[in-house]
C-alpha positions in Angstrom: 7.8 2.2 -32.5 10.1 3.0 -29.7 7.3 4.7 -27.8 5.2 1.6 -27.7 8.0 -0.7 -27.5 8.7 1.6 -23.8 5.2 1.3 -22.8 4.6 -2.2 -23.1 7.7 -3.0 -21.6 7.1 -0.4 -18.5 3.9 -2.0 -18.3 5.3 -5.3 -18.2 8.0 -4.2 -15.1 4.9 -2.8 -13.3 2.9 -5.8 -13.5 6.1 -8.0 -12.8 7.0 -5.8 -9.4 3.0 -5.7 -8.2 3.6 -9.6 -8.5 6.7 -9.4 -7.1 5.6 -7.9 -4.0 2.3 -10.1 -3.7 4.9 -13.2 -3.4 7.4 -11.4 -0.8 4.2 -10.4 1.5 2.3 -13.3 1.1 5.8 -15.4 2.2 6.5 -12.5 4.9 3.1 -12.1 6.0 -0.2 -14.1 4.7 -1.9 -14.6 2.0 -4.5 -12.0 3.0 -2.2 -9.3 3.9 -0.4 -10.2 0.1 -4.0 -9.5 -1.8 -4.3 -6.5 0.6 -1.2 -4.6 -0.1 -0.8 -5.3 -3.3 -4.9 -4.1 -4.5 -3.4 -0.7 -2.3 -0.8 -0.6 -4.6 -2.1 -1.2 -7.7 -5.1 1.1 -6.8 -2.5 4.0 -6.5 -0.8 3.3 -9.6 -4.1 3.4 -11.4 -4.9 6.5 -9.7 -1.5 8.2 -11.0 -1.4 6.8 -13.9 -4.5 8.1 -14.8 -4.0 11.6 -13.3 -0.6 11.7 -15.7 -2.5 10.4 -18.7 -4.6 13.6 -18.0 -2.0 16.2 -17.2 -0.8 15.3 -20.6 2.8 14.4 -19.4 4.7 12.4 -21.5 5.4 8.8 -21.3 9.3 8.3 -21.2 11.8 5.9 -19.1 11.7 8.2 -16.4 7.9 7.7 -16.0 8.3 3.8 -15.5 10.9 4.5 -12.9 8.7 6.8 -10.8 5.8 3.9 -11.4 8.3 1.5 -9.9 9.6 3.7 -7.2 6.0 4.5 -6.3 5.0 0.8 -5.7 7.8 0.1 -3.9 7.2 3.0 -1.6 3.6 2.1 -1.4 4.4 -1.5 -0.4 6.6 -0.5 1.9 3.6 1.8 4.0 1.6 -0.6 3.9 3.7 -3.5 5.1 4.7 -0.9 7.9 1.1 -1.0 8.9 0.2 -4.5 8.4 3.4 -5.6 10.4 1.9 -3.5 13.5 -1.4 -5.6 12.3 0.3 -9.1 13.0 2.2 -8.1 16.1 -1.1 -7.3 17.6 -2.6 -9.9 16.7 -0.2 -12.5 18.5 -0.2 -9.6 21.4 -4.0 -9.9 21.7 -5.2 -13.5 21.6 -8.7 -13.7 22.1 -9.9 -10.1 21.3 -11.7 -9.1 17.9 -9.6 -9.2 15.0 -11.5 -6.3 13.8 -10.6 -4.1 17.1 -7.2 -5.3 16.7 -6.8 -3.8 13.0 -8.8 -0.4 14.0 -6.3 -0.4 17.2 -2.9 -0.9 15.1 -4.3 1.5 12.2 -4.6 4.1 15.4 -0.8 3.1 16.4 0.7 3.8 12.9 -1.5 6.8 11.8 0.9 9.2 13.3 3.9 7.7 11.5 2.2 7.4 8.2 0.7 11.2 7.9 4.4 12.1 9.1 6.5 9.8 6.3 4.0 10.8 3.8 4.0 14.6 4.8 7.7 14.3 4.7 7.8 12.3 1.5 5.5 15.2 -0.4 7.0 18.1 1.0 10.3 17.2 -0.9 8.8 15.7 -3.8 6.6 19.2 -4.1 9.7 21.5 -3.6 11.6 18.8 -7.0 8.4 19.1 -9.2 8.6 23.4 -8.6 11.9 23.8 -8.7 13.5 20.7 -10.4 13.1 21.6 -14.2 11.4 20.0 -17.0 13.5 16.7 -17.3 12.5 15.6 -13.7 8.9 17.4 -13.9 7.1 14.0 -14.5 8.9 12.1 -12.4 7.9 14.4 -9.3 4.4 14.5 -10.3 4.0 11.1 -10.5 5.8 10.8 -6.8 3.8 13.7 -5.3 0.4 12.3 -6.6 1.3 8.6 -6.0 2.6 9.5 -2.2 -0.7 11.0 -1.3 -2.9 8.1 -2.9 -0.3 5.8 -1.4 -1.0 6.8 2.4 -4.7 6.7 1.7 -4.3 4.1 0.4 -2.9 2.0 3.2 -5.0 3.0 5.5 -8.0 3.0 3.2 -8.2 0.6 0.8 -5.5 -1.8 2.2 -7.3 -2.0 5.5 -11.1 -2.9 4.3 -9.7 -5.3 2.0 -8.5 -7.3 4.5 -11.3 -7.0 6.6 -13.2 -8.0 3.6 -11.2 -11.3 3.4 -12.1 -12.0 6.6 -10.2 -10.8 9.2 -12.4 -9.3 11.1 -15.1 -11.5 11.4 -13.3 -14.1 13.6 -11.3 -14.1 17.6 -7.6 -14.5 16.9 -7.5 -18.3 18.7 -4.6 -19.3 20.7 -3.3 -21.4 17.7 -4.4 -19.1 15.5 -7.3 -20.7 13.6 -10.2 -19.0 13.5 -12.5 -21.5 12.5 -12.2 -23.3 16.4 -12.0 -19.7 18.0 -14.3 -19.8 21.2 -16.7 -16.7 21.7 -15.1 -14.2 24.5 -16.8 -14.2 28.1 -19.5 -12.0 28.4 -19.0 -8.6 30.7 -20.8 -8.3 33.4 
């Protein structure tokens, strides 16, 4: 009883931070950016969570806080990136929206293969040598920090583009739908 009483509510504090985080991007950012991050992020708790499941690790308290520090550290890449995203695109007026995204993905690669390099390197050294109590909590971190910078690069990225970001120019006043075509080269 307690078991399933733990799950349901871990699932339910999952689900309530993924949602969480779609409001405080979609106020901080857009809409677009909101679905973008938070799909990232749910993808890389489904990716853990189902790599767990098959390790055979238990399912305890400590599990729903590494699935809650993992979304929040997800999130947080991915906001990182998609912040570089929007200062470009109020930098670049006029240009593609889709060279714009490829350009600031370029910008923050650097940063995001050193955080999450970083991030693993320390999480590897607490699953080896941390003991059994923390065991699960490291795994989930050191499989949900490599899915997670993937991720935002990945899956974050196309998902945006999918919703239509780069299809358009960015327009002075920012609405796509009146952007004018850019001058031909010569």
């Amino acid at each position: 009883r307690v078991g399933k009483e733990v799950r349901q509510r871990g699932f339910l504090a999952v689900i309530g931070a993924l949602l969480g985080m779609l409001v405080y991007i979609w106020i901080r950012l857009e809409l677009r950016f909101a679905i973008g991050a938070t799909m990232a992020s749910l993808h890389d708790v489904l990716i853990t969570l189902g790599l767990y499941a098959f390790m055979g690790y238990e399912f305890n308290l400590t599990t729903i806080a590494a699935f809650l520090t993992l979304i929040g550290y997800s999130v947080n890449d991915t906001v990182v990136t998609f912040d570089r995203v929007r200062e470009n695109m109020k930098k670049h007026r006029g240009r593609n929206l889709l060279k714009v995204l490829n350009d600031s993905l370029n910008q923050m690669l650097s940063r995001t293969l050193l955080t999450g390099g970083t991030t693993v390197f320390a999480s590897l050294m607490l699953y080896l040598f941390g003991g059994d109590v923390i065991k699960g909590f490291a795994f989930i971190m050191l499989v949900g920090i490599i899915v997670g910078t993937y991720s935002s690069i990945f899956i974050a990225a196309p998902i945006l583009i999918y919703l239509g970001v780069g299809t358009t120019r960015i327009e002075a006043e920012g609405n796509p739908a009146t952007a004018k075509p850019a001058p031909a080269s010569r």
